[in-house]
Short mmCIF file of the C-alpha atoms (twelve columns), coordinates in Angstrom:
data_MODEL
# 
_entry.id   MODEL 
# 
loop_
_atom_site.group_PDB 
_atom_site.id 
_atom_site.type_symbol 
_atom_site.label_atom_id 
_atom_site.label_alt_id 
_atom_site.label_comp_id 
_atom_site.label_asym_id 
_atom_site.label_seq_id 
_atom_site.Cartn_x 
_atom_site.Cartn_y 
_atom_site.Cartn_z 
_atom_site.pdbx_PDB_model_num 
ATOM 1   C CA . UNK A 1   16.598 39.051 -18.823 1 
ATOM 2   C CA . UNK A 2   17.074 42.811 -18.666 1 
ATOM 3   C CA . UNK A 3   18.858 44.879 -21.292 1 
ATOM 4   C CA . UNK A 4   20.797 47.603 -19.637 1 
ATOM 5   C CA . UNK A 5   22.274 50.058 -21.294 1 
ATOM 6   C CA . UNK A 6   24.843 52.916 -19.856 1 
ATOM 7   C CA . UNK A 7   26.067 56.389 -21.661 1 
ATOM 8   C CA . UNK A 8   28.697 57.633 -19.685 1 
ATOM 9   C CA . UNK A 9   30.150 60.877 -21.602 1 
ATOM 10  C CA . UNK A 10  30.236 59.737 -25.217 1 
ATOM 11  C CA . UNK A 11  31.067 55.849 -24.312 1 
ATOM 12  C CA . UNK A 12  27.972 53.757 -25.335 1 
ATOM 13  C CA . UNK A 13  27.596 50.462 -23.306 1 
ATOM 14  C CA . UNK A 14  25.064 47.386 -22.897 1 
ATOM 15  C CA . UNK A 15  24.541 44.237 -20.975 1 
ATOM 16  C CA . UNK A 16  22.522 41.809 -20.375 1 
ATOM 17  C CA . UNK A 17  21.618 40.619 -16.858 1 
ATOM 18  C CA . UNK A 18  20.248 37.319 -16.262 1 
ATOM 19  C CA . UNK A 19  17.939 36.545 -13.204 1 
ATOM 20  C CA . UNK A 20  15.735 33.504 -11.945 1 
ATOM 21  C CA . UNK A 21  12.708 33.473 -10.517 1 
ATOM 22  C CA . UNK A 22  9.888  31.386 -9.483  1 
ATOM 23  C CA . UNK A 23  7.411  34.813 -9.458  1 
ATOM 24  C CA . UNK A 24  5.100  35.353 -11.963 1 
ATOM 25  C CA . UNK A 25  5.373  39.713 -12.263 1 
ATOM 26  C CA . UNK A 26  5.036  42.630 -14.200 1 
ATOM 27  C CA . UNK A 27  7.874  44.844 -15.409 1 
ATOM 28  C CA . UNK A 28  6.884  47.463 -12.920 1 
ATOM 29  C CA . UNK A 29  7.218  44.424 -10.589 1 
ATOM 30  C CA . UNK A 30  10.520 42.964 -11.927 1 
ATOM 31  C CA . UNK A 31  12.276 46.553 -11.921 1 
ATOM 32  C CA . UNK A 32  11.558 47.303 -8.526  1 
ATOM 33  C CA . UNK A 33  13.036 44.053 -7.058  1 
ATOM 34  C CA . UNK A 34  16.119 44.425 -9.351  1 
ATOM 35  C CA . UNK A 35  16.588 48.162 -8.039  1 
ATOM 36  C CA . UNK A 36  15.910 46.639 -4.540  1 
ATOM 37  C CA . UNK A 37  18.767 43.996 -4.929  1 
ATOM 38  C CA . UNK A 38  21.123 46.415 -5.827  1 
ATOM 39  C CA . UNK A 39  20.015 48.974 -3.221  1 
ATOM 40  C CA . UNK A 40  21.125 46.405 -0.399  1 
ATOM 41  C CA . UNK A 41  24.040 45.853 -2.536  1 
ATOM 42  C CA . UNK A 42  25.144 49.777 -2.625  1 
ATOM 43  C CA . UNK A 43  24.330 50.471 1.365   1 
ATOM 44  C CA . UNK A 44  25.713 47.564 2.974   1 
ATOM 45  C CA . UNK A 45  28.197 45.481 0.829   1 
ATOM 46  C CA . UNK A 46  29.751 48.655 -0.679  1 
ATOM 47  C CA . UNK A 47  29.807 50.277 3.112   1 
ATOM 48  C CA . UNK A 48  31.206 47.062 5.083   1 
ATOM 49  C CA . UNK A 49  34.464 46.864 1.960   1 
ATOM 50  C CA . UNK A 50  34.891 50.825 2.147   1 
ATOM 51  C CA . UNK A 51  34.847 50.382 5.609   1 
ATOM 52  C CA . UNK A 52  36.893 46.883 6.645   1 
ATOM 53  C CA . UNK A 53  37.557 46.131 2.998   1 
ATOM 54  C CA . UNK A 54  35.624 43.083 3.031   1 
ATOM 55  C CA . UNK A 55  36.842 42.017 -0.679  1 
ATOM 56  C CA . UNK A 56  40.537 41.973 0.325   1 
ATOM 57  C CA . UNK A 57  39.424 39.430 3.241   1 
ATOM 58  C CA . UNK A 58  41.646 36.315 2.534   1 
ATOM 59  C CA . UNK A 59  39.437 34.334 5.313   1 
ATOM 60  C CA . UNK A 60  38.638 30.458 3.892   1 
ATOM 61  C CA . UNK A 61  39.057 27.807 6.021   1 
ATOM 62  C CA . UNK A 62  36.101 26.781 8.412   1 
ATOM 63  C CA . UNK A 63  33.326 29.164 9.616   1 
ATOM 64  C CA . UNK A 64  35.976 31.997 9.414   1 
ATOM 65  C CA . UNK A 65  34.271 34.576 6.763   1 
ATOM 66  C CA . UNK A 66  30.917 33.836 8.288   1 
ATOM 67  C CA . UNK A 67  31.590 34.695 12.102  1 
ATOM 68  C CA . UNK A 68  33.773 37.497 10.132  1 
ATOM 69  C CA . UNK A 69  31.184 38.780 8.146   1 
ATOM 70  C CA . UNK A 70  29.041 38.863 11.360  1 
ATOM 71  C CA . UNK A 71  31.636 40.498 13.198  1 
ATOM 72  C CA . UNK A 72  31.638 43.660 11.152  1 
ATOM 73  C CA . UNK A 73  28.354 43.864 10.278  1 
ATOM 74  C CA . UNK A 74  27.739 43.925 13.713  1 
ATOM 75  C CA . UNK A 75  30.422 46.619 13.925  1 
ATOM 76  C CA . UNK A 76  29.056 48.492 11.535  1 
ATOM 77  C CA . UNK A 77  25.639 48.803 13.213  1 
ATOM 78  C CA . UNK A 78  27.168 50.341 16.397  1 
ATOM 79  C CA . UNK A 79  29.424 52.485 14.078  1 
ATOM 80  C CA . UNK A 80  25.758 53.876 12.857  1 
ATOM 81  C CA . UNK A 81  24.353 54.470 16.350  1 
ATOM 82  C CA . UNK A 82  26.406 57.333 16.883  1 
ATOM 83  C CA . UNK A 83  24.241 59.982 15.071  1 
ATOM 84  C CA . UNK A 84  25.498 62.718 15.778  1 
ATOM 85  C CA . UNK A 85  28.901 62.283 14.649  1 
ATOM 86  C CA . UNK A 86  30.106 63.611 11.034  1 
ATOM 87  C CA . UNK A 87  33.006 61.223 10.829  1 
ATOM 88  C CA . UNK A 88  33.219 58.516 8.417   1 
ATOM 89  C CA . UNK A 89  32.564 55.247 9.038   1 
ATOM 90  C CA . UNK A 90  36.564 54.694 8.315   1 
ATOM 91  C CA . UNK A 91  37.527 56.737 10.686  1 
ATOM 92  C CA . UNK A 92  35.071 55.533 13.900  1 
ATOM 93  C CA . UNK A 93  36.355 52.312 13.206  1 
ATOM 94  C CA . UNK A 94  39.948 53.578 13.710  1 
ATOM 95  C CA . UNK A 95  38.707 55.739 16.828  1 
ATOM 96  C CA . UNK A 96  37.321 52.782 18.123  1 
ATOM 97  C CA . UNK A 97  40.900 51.152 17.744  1 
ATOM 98  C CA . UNK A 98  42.596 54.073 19.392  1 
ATOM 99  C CA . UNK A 99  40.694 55.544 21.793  1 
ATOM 100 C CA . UNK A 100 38.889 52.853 24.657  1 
ATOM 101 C CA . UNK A 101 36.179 55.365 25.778  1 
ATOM 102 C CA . UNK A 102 34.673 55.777 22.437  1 
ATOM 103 C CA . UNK A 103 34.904 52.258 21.934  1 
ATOM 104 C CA . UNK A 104 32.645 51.448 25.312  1 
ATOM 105 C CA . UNK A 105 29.991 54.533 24.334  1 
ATOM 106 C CA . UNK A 106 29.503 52.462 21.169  1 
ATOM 107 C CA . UNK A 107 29.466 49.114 22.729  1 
ATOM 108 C CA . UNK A 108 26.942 50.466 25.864  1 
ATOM 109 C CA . UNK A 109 25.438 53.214 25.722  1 
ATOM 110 C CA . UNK A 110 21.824 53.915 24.344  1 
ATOM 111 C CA . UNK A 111 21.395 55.499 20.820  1 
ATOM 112 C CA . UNK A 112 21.348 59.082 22.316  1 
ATOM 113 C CA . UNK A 113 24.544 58.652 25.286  1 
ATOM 114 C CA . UNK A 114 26.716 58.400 22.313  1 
ATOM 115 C CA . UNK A 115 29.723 61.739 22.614  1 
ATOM 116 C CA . UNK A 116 30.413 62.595 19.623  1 
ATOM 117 C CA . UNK A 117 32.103 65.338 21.058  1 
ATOM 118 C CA . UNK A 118 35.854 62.698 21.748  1 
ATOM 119 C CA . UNK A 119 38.968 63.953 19.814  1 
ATOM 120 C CA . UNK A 120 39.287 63.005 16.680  1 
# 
């Protein structure tokens, strides 16, 4: 169990957190694995429902949210490649949709062919 407690202005507020393991740790231990969790939780999950918004996906039946899922994370990756570019994610993924030549640098060209240079 961890005890977490959050002071945001002069709004006091505290919660406990429940996790399982099978580990036998230290607190150091414990605290960096929790931090870990919610590291991938901030870079990736937050990125791929800012980006696609994931959470409004109303995909249930079959394999749907799975091959989904693996659709934009895959997206997402070659969104990344593209380095030099000070766009948001948001708006290479709407690039992508509008303009075919970006679209192909993503999909095949090496980490350092990438234009950032395209309208837009």
């Amino acid at each position: 169990m961890v005890k977490a407690t959050r002071i945001i202005g002069t709004k006091k507020s505290t919660e406990c957190r429940y996790y399982i393991s099978s580990l036998a740790m230290n607190a150091k231990r414990f605290a960096h694995a929790v931090r870990s969790h919610w590291s991938v939780e901030n870079t990736l999950h937050w990125t791929l429902d800012m980006t696609f918004r994931e959470d409004d996906s109303r995909m249930r039946e079959g394999y749907s949210a799975e091959n989904f899922a693996m659709m934009r994370r895959l997206a997402l990756s070659l969104m990344k490649r593209d380095k030099n570019s000070k766009r948001s994610l948001k708006r290479r993924r709407r690039i992508c949709h509008l303009d075919d030549a970006y679209l192909a640098q993503l999909l095949f060209s090496s980490d350092d062919a990438i234009d950032s240079r395209l309208p837009g």
